[in-house]
mmCIF file of the N, C-alpha and C atoms, coordinates in Angstrom:
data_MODEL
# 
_entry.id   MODEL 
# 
loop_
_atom_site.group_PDB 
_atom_site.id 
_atom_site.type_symbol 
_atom_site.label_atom_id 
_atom_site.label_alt_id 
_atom_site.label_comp_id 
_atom_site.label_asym_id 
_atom_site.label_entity_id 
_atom_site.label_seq_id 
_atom_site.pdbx_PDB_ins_code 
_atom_site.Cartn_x 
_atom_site.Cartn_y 
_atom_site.Cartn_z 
_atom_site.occupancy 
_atom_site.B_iso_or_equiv 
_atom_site.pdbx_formal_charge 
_atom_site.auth_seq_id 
_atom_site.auth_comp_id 
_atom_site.auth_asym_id 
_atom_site.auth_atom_id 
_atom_site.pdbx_PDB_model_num 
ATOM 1   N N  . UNK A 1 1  ? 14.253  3.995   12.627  1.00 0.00 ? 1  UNK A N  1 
ATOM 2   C CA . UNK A 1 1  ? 14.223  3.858   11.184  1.00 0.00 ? 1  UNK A CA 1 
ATOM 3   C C  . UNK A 1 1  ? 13.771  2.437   10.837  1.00 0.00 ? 1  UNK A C  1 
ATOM 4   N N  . UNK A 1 2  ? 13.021  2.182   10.057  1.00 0.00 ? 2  UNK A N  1 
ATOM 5   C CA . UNK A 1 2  ? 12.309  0.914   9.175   1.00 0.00 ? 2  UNK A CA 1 
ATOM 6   C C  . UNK A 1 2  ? 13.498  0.267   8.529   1.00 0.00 ? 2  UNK A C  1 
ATOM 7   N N  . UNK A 1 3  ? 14.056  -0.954  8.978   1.00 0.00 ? 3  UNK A N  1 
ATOM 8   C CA . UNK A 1 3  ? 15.038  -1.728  8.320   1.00 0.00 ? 3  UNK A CA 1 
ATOM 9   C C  . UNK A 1 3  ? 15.151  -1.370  6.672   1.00 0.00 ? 3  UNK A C  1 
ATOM 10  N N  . UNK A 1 4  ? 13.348  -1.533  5.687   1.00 0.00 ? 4  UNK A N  1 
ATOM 11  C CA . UNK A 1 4  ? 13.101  -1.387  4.645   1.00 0.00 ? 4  UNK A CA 1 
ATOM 12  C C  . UNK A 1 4  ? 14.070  -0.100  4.442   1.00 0.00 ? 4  UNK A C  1 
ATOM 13  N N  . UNK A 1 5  ? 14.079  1.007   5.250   1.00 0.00 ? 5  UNK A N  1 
ATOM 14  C CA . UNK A 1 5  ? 14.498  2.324   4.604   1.00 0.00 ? 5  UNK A CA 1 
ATOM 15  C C  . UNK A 1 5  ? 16.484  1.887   4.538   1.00 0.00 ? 5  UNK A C  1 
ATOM 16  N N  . UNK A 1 6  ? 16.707  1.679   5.859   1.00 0.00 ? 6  UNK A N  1 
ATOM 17  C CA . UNK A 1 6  ? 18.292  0.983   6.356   1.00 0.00 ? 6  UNK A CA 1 
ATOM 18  C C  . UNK A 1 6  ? 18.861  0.622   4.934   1.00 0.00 ? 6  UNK A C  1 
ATOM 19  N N  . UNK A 1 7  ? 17.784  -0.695  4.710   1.00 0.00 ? 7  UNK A N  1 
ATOM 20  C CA . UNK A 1 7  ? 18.528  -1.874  3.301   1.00 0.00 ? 7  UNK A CA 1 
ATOM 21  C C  . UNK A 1 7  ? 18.656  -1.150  1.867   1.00 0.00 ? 7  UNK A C  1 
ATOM 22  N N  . UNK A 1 8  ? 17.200  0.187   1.732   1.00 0.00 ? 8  UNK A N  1 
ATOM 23  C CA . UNK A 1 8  ? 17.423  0.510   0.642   1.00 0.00 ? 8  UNK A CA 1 
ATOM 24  C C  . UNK A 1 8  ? 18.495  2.007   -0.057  1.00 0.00 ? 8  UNK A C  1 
ATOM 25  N N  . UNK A 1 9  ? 18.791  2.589   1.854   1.00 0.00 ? 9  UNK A N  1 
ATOM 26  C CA . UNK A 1 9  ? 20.181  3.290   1.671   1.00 0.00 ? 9  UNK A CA 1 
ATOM 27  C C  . UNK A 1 9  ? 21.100  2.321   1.721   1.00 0.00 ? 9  UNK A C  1 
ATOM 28  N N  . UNK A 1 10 ? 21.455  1.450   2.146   1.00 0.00 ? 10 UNK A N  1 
ATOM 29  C CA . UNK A 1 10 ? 22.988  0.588   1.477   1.00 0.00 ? 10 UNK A CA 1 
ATOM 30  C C  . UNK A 1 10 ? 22.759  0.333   -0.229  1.00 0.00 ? 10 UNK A C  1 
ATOM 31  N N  . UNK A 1 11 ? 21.351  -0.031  -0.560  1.00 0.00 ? 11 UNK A N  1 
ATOM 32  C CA . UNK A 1 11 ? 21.686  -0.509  -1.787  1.00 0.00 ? 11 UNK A CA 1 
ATOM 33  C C  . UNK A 1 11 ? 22.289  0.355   -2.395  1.00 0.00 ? 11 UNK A C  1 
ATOM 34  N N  . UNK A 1 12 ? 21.609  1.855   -2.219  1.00 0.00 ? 12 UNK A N  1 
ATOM 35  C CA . UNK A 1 12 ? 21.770  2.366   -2.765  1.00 0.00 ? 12 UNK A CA 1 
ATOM 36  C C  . UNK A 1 12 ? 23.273  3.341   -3.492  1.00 0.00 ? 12 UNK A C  1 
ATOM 37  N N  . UNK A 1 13 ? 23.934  3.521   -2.238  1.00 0.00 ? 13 UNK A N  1 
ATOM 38  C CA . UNK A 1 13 ? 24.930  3.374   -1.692  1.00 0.00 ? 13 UNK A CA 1 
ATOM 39  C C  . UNK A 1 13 ? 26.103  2.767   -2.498  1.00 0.00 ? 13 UNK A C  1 
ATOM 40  N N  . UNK A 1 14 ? 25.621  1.418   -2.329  1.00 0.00 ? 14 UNK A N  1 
ATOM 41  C CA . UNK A 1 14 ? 26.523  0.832   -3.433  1.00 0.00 ? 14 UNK A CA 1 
ATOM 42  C C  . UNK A 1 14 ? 25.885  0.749   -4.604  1.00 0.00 ? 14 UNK A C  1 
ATOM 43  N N  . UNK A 1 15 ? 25.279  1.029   -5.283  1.00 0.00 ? 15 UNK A N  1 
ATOM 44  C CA . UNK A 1 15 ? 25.356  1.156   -6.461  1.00 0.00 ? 15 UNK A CA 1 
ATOM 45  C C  . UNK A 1 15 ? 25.711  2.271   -7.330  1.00 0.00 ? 15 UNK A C  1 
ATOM 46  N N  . UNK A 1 16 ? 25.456  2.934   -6.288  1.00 0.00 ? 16 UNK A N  1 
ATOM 47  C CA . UNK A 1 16 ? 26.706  4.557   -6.619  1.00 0.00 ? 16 UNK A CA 1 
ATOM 48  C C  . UNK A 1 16 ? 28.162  4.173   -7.075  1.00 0.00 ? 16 UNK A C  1 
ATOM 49  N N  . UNK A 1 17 ? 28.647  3.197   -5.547  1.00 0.00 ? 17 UNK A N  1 
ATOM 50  C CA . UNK A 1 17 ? 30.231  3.277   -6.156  1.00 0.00 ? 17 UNK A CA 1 
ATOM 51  C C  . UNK A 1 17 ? 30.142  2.258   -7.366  1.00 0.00 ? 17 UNK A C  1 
ATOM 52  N N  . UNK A 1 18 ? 29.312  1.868   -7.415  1.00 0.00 ? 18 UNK A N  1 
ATOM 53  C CA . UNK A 1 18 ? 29.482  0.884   -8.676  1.00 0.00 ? 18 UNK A CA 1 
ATOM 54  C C  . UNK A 1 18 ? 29.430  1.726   -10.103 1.00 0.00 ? 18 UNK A C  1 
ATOM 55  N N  . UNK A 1 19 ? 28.551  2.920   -9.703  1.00 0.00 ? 19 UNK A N  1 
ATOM 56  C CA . UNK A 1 19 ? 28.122  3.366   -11.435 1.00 0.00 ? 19 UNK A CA 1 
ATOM 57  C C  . UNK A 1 19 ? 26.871  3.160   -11.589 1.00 0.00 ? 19 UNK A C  1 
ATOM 58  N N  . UNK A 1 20 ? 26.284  2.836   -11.077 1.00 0.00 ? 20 UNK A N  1 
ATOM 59  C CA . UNK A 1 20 ? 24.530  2.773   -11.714 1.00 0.00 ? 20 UNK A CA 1 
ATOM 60  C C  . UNK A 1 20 ? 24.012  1.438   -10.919 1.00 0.00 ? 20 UNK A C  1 
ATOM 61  N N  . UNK A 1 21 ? 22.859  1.521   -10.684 1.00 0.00 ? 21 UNK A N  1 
ATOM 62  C CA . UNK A 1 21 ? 21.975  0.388   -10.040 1.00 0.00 ? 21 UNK A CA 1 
ATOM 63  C C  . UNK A 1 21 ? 22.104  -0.181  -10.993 1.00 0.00 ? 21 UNK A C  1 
ATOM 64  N N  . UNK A 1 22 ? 22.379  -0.673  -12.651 1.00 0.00 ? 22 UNK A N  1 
ATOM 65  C CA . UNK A 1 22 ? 22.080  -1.678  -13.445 1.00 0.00 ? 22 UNK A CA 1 
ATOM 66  C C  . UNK A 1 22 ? 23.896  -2.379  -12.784 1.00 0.00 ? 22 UNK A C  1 
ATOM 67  N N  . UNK A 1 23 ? 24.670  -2.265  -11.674 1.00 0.00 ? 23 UNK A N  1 
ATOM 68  C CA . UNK A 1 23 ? 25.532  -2.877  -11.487 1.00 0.00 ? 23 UNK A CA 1 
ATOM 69  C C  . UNK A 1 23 ? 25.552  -3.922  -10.695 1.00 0.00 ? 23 UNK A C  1 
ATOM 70  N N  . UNK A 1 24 ? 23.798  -3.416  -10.392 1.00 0.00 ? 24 UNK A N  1 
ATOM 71  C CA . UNK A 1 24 ? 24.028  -4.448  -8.660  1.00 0.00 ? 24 UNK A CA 1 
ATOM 72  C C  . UNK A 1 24 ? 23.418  -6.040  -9.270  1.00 0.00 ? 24 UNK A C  1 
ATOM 73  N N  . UNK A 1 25 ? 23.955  -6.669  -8.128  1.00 0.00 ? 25 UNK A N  1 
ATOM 74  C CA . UNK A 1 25 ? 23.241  -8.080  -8.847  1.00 0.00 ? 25 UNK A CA 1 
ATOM 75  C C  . UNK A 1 25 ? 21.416  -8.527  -9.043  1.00 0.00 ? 25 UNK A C  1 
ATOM 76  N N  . UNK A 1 26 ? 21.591  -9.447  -9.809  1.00 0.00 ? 26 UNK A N  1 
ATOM 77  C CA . UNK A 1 26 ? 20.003  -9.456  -10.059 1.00 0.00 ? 26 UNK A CA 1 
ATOM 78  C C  . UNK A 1 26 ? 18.859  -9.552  -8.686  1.00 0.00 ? 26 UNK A C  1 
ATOM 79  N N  . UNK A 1 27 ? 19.556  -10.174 -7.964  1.00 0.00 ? 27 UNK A N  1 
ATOM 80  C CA . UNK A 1 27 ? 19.025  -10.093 -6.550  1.00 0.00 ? 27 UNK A CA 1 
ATOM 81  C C  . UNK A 1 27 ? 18.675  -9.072  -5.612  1.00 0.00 ? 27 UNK A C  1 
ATOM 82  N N  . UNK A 1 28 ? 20.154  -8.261  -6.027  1.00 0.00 ? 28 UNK A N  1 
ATOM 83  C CA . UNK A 1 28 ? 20.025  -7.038  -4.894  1.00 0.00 ? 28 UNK A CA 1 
ATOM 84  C C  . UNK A 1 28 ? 18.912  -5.877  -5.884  1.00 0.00 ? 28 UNK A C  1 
ATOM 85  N N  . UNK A 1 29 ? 19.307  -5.872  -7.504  1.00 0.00 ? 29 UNK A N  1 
ATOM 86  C CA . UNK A 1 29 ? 17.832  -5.603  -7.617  1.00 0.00 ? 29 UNK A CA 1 
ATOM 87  C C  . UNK A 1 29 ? 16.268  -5.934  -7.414  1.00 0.00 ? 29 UNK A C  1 
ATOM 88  N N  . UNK A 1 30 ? 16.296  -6.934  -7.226  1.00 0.00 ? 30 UNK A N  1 
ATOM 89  C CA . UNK A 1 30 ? 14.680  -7.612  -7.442  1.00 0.00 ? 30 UNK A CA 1 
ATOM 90  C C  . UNK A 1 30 ? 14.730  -7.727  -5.590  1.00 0.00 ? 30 UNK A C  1 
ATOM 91  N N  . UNK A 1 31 ? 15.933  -7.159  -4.713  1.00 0.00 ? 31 UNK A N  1 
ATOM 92  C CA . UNK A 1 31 ? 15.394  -6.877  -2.870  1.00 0.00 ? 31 UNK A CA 1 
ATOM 93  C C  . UNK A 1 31 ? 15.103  -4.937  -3.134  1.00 0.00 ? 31 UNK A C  1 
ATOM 94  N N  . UNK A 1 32 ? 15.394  -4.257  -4.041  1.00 0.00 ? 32 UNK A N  1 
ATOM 95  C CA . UNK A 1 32 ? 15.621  -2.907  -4.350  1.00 0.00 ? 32 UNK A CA 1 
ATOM 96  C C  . UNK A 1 32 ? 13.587  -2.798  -4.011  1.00 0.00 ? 32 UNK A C  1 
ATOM 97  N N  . UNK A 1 33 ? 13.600  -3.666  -5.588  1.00 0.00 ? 33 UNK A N  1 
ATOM 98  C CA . UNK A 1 33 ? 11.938  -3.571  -5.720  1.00 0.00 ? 33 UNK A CA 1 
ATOM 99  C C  . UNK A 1 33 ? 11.055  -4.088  -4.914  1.00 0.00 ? 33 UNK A C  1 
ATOM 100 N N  . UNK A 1 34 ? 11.312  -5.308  -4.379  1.00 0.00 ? 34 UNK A N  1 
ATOM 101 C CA . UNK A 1 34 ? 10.511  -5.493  -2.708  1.00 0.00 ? 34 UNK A CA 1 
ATOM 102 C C  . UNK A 1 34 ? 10.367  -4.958  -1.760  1.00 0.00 ? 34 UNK A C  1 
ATOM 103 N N  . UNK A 1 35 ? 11.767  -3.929  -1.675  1.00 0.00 ? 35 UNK A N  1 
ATOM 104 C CA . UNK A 1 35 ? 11.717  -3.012  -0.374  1.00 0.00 ? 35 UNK A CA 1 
ATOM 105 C C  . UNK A 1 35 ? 11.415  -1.469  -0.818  1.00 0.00 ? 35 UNK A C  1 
ATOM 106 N N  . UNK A 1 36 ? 10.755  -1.566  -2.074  1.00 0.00 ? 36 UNK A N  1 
ATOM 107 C CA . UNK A 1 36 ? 10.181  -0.004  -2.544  1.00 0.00 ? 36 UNK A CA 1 
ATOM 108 C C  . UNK A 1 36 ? 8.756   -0.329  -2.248  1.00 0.00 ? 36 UNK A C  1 
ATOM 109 N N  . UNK A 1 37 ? 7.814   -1.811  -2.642  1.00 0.00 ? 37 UNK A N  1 
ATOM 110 C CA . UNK A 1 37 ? 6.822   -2.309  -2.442  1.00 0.00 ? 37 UNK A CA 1 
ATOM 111 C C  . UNK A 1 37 ? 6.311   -1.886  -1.339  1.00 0.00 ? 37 UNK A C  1 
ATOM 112 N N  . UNK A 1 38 ? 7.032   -2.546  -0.321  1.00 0.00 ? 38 UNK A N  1 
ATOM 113 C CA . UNK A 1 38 ? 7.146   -2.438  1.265   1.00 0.00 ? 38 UNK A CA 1 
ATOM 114 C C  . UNK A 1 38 ? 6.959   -0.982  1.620   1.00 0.00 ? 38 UNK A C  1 
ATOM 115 N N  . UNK A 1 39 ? 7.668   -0.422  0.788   1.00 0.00 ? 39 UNK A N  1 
ATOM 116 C CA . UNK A 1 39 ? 7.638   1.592   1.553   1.00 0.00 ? 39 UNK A CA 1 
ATOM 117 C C  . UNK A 1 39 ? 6.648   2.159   1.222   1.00 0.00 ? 39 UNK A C  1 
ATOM 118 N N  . UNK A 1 40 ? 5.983   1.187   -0.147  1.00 0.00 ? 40 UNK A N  1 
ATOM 119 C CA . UNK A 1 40 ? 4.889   2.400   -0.673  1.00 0.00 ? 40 UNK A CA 1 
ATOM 120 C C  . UNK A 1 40 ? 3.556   1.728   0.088   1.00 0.00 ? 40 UNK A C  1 
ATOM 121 N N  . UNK A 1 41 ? 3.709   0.727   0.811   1.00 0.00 ? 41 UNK A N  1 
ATOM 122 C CA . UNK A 1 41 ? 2.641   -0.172  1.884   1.00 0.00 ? 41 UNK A CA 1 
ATOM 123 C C  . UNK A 1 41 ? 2.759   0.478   3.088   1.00 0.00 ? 41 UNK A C  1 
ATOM 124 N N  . UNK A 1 42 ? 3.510   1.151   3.373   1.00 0.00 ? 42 UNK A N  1 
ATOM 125 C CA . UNK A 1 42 ? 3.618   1.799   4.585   1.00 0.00 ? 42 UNK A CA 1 
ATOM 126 C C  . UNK A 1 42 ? 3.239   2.962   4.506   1.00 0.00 ? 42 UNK A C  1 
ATOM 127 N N  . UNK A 1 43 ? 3.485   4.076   3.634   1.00 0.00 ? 43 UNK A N  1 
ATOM 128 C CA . UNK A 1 43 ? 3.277   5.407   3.320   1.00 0.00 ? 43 UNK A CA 1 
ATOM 129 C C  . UNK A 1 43 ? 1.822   5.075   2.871   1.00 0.00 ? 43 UNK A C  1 
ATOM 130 N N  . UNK A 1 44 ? 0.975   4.371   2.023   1.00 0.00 ? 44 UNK A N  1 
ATOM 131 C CA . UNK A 1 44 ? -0.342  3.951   1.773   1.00 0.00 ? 44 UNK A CA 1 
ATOM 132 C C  . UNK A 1 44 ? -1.019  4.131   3.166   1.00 0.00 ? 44 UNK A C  1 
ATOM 133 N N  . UNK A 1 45 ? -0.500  2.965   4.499   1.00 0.00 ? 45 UNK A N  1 
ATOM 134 C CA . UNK A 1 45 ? -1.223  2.467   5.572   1.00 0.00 ? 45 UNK A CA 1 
ATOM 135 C C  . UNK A 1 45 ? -1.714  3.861   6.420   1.00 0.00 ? 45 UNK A C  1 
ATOM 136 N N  . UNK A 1 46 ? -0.348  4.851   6.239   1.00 0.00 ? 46 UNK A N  1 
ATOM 137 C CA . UNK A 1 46 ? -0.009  5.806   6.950   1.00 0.00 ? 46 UNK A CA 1 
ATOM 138 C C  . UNK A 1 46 ? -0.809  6.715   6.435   1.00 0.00 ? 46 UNK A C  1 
ATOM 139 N N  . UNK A 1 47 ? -0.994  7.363   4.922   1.00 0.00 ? 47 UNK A N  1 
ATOM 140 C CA . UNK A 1 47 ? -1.894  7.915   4.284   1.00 0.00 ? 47 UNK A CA 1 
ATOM 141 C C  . UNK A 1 47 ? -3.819  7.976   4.943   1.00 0.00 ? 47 UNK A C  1 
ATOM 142 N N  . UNK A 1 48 ? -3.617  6.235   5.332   1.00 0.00 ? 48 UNK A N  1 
ATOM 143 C CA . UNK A 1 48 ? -5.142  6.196   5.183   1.00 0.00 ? 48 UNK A CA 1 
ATOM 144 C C  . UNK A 1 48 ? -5.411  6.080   6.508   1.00 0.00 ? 48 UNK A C  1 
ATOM 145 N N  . UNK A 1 49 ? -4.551  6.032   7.523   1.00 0.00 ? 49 UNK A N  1 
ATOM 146 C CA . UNK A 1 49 ? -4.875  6.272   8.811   1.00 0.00 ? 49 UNK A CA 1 
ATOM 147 C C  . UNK A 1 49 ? -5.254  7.944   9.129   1.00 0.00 ? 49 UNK A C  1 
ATOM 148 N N  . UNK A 1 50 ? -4.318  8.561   8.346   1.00 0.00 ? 50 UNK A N  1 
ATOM 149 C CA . UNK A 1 50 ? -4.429  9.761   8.643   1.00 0.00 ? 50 UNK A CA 1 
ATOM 150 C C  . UNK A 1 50 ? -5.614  10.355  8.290   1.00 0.00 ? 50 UNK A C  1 
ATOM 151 N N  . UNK A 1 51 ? -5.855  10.027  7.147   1.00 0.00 ? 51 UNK A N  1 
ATOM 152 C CA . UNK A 1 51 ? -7.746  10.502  6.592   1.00 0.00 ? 51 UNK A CA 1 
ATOM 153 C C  . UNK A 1 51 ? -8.616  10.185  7.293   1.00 0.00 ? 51 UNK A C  1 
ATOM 154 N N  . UNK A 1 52 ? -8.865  8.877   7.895   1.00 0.00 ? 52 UNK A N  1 
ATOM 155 C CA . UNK A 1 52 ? -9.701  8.465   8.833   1.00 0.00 ? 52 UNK A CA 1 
ATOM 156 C C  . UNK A 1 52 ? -9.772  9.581   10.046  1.00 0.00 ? 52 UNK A C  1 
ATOM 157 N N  . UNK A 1 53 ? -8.523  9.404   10.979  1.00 0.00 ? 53 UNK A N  1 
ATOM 158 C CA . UNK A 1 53 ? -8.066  10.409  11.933  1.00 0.00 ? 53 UNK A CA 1 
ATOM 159 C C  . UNK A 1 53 ? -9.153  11.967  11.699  1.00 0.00 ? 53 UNK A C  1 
ATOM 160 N N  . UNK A 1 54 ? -8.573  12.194  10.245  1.00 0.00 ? 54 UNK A N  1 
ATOM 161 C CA . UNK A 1 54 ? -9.184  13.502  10.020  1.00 0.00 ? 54 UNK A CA 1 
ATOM 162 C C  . UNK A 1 54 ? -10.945 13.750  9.984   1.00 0.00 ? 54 UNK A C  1 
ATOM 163 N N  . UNK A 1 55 ? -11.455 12.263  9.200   1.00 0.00 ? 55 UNK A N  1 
ATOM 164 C CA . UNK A 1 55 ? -12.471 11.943  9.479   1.00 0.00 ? 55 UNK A CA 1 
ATOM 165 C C  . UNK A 1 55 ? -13.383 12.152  10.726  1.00 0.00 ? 55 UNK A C  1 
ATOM 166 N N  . UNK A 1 56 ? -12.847 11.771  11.245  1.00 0.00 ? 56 UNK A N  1 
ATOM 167 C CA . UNK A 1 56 ? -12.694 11.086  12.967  1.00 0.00 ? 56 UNK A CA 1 
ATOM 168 C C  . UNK A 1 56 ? -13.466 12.597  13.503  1.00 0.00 ? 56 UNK A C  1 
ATOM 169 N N  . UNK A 1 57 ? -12.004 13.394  13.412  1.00 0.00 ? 57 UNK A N  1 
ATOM 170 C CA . UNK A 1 57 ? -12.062 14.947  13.919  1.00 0.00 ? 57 UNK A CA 1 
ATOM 171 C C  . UNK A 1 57 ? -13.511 15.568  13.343  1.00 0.00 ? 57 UNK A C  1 
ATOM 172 N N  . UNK A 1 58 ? -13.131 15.212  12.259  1.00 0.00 ? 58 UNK A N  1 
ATOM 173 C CA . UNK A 1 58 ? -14.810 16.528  11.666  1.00 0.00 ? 58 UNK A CA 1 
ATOM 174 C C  . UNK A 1 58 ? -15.827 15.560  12.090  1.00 0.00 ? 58 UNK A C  1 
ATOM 175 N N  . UNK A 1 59 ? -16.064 14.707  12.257  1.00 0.00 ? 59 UNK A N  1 
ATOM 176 C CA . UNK A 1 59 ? -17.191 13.919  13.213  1.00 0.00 ? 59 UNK A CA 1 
ATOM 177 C C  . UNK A 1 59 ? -17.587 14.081  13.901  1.00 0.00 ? 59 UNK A C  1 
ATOM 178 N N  . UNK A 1 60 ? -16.616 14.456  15.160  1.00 0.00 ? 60 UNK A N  1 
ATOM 179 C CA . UNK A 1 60 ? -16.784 14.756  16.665  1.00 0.00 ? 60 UNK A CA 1 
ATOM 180 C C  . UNK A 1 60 ? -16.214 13.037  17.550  1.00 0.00 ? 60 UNK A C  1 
ATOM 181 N N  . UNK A 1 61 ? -15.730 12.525  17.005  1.00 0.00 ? 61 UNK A N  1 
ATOM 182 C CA . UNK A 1 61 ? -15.749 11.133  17.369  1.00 0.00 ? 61 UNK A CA 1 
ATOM 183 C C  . UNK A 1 61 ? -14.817 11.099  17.689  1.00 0.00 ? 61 UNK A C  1 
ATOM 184 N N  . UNK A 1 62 ? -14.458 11.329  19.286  1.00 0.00 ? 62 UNK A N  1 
ATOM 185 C CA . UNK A 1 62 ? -12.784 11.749  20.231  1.00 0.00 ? 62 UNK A CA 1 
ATOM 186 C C  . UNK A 1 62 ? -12.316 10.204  20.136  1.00 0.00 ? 62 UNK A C  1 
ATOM 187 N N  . UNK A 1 63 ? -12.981 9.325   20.784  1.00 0.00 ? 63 UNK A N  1 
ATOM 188 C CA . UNK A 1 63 ? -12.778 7.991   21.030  1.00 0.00 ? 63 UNK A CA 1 
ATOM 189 C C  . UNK A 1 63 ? -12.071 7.329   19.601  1.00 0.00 ? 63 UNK A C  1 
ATOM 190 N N  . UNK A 1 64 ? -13.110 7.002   18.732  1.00 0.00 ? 64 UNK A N  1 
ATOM 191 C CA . UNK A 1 64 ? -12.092 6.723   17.084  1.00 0.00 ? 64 UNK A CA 1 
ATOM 192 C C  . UNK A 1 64 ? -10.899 7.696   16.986  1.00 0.00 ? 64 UNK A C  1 
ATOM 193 N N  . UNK A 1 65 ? -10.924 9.195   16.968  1.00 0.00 ? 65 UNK A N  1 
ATOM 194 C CA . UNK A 1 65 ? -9.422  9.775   16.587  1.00 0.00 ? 65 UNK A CA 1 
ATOM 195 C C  . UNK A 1 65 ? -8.575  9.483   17.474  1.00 0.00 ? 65 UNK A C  1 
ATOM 196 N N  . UNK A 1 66 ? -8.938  9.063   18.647  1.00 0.00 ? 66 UNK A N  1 
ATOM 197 C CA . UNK A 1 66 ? -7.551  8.672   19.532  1.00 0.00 ? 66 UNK A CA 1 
ATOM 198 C C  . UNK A 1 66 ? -7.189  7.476   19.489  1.00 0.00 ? 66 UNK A C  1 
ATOM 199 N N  . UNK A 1 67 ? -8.140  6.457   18.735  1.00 0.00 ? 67 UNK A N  1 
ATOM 200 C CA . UNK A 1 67 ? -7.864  5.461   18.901  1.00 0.00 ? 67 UNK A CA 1 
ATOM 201 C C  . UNK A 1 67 ? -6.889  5.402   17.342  1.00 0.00 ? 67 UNK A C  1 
ATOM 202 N N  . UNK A 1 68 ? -7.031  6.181   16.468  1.00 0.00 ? 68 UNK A N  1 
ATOM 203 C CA . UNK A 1 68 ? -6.606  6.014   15.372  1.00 0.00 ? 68 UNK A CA 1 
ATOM 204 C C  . UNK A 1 68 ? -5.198  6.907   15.182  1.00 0.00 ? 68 UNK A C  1 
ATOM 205 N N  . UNK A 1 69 ? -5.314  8.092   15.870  1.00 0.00 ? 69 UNK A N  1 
ATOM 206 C CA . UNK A 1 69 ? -3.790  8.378   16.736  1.00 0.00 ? 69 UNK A CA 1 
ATOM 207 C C  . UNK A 1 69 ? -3.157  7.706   17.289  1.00 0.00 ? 69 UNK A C  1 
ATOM 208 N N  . UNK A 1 70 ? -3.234  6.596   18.374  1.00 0.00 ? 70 UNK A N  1 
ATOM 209 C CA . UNK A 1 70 ? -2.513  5.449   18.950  1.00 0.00 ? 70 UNK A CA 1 
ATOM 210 C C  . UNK A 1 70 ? -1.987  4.411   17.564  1.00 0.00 ? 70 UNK A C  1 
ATOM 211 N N  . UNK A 1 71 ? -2.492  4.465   16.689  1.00 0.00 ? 71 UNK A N  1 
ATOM 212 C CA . UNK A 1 71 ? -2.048  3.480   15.735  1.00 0.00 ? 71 UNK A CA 1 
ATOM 213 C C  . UNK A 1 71 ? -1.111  4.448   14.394  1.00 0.00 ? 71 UNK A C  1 
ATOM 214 N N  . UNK A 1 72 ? -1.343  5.652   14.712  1.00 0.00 ? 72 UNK A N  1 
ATOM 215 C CA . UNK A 1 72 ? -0.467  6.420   13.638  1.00 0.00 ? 72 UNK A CA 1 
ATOM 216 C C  . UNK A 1 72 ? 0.572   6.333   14.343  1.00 0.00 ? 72 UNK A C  1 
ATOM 217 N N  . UNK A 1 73 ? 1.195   6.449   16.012  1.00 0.00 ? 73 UNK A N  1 
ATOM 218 C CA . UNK A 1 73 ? 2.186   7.156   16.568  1.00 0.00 ? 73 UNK A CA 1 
ATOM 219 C C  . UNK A 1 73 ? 2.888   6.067   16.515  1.00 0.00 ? 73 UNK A C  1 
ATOM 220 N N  . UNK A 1 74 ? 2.124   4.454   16.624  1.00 0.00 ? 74 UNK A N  1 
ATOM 221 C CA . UNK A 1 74 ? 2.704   3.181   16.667  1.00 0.00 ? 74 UNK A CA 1 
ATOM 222 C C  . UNK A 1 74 ? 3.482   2.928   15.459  1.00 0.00 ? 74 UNK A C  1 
ATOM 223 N N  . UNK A 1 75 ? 2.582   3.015   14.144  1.00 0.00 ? 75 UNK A N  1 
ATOM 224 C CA . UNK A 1 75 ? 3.475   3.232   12.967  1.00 0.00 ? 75 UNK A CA 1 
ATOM 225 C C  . UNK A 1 75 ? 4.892   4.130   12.604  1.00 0.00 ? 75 UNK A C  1 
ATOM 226 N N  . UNK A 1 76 ? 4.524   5.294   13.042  1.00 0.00 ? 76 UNK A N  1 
ATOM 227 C CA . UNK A 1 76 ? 5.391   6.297   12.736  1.00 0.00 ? 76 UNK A CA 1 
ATOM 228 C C  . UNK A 1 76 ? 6.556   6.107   13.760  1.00 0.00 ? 76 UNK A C  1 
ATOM 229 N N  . UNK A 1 77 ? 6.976   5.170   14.796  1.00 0.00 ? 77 UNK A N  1 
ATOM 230 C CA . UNK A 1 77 ? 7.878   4.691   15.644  1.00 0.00 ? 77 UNK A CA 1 
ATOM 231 C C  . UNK A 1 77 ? 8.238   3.796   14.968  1.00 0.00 ? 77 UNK A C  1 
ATOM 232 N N  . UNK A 1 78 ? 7.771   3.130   13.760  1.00 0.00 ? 78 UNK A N  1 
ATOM 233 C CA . UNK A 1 78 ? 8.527   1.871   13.323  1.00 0.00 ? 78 UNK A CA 1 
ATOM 234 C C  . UNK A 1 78 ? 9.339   2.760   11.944  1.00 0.00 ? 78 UNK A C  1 
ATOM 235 N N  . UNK A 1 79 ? 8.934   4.067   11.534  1.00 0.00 ? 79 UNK A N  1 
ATOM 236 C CA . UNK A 1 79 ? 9.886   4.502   10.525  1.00 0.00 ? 79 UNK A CA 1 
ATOM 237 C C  . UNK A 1 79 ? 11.498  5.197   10.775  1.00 0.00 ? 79 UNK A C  1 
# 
């Protein structure tokens, strides 16, 4: 699991027992929105590897899709 995902189930977490994310401090909001930044940079990276990949395939171009598979499987080990 991606620390990013880790930090943003605790926040979340607690801001449940609190009653609402407007409980958490201004900080732990404004780490809420850095580490949503962060997820939607990853799901983006991951997105556009995969098109390529697919690219790749209807090409005929084994060498690029495997090389671009080695970098999806690398990513998808850091989630």
């Amino acid at each position: 699991m991606h620390p990013v995902h880790r930090r943003l189930a605790e926040l979340l977490e607690k801001s449940t027992r609190l009653g609402g994310l407007i409980y958490l401090s201004g900080a732990e909001q404004a780490e809420i929105s850095h580490c949503l930044h962060i997820n939607a940079k990853l799901v983006r990276e991951l997105d556009q590897l995969k098109q390529l990949a697919w690219i790749a395939c209807e090409a005929g171009d084994v060498e690029w899709q495997y090389e671009l598979c080695e970098r999806i499987d690398k990513l998808e080990a850091t989630l």
